[in-house]
MISE-303625 format. One record per atom (N, C-alpha, C): x, y, z. Coordinates in steps of 0.02 Angstrom, whole numbers, padded with zeros to 5 digits, always signed. Example, Ala and Ser with C-alpha at 12.3 -4.5 7.8 and 13.67 -1.06 7.14 Angstrom:
2
+00660-00284+00390;+00615-00225+00390;+00660-00165+00390;+00642-00112+00354;+00684-00053+00357;+00645+00002+00394;
END
This chain:
94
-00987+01119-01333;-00915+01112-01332;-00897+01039-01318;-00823+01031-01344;-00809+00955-01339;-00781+00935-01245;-00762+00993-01205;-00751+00975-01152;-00790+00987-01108;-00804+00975-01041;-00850+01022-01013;-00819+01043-00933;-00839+01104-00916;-00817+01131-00855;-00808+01106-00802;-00750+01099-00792;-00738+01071-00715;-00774+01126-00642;-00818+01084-00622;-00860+01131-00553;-00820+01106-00504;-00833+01163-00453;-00832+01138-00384;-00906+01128-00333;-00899+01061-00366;-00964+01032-00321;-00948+00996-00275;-00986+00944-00243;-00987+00902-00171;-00922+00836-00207;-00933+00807-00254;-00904+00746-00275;-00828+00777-00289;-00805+00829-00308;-00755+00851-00341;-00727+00864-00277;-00750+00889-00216;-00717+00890-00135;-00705+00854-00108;-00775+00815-00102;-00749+00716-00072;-00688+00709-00101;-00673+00712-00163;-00636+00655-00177;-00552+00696-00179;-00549+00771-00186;-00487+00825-00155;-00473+00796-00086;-00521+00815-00034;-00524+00800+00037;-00495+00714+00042;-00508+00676+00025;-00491+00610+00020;-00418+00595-00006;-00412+00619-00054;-00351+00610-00068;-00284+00665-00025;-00313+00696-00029;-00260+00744+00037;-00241+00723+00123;-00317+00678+00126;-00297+00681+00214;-00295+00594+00199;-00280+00553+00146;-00267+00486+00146;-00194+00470+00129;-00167+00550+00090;-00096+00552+00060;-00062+00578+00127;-00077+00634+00175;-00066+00641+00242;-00052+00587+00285;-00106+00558+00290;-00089+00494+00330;-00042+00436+00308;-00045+00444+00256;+00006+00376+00240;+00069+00402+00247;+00079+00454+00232;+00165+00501+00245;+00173+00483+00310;+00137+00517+00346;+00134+00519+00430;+00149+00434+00443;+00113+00411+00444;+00144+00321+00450;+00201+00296+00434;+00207+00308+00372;+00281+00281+00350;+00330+00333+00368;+00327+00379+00380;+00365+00419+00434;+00391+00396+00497;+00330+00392+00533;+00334+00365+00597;+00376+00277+00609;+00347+00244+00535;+00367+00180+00535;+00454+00175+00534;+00472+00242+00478;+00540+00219+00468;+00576+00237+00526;+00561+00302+00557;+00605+00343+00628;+00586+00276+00669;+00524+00205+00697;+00553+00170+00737;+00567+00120+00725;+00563+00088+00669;+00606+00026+00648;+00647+00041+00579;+00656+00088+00538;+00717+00074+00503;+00660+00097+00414;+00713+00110+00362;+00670+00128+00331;+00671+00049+00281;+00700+00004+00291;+00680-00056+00250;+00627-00095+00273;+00582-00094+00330;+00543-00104+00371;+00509-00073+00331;+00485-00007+00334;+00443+00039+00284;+00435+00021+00230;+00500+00019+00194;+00499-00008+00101;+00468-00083+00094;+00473-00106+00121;+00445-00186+00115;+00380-00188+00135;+00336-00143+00149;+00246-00140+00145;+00229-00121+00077;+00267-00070+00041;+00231-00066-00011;+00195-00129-00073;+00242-00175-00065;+00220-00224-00096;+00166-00258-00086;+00156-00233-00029;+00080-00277+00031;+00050-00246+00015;+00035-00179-00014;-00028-00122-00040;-00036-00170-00082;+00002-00181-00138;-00034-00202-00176;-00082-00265-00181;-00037-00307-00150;-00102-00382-00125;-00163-00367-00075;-00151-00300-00029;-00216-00285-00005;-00263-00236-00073;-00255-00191-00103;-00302-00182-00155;-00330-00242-00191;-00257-00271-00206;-00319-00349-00240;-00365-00382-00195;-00345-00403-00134;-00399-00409-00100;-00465-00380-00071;-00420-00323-00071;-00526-00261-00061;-00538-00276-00120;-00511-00264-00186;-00560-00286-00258;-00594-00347-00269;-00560-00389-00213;-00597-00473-00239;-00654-00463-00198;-00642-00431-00143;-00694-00444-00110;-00764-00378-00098;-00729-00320-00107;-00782-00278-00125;-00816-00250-00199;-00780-00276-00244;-00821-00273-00300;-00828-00345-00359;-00800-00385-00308;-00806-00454-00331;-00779-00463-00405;-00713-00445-00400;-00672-00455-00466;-00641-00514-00454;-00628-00522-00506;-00578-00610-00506;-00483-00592-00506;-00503-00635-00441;-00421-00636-00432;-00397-00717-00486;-00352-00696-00529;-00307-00768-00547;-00276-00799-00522;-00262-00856-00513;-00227-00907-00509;-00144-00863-00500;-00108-00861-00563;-00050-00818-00557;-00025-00758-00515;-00102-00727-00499;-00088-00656-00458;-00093-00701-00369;-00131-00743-00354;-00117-00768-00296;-00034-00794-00292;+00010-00839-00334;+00046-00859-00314;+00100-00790-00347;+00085-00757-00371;+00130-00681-00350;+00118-00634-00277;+00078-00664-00256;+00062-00618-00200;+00094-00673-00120;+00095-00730-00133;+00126-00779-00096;+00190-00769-00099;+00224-00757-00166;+00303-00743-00164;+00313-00671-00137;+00293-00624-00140;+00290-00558-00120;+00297-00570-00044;+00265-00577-00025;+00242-00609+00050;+00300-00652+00084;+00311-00704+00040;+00392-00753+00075;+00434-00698+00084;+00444-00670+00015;+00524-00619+00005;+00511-00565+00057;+00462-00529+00079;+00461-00484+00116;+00459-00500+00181;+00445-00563+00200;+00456-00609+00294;+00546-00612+00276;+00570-00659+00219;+00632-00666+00224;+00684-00604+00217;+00663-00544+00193;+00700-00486+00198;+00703-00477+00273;+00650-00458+00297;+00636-00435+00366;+00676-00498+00424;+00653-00565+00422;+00695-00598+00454;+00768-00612+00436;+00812-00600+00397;+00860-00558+00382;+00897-00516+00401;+00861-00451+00397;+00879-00384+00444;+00887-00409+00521;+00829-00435+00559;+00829-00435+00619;+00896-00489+00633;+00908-00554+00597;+00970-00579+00592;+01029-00514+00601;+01044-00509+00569;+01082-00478+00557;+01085-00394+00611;+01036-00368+00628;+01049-00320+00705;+01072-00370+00779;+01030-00428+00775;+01074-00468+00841;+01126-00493+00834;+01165-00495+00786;+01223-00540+00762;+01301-00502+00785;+01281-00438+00776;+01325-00399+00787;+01319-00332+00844;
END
């Protein structure tokens, strides 16, 4: 046959189990994150996932980061200090 049977073996659980109690935890965090600082606090990490995957990739499977993706990950990084210092402006102000 052209497809073949999906089992339930050891690799097909790792990786159920993994994705369930890694999708758990990250709810649970950004949960917790938004109930004590606010949910734009929360929204402004996601962008940091992504410069940390590039960085576990540069460095655990030794992929090449570009030139361009560093200085996208530098602007990511300004805009998300200047959002945040911003907000906090703006709760003491008033």
């Amino acid at each position: 046959m052209w497809f073949s049977k999906l089992e339930w073996n050891l690799q097909l659980s790792t990786i159920a189990y993994c994705g369930v109690v890694i999708s758990a935890l990250a709810y649970y965090l950004q949960t917790w994150c938004i109930s004590y600082k606010g949910p734009v606090f929360a929204a402004m990490f996601i962008p940091l996932q992504v410069i940390i995957v590039a960085l576990f990739l540069a460095i655990a499977f030794a992929e090449r980061l570009q030139f361009g993706s560093l200085i996208g990950a530098f602007l990511i990084i300004v805009g998300l200090y200047c959002v945040l210092w911003g907000k906090k402006e703006r709760q003491s102000c008033c």
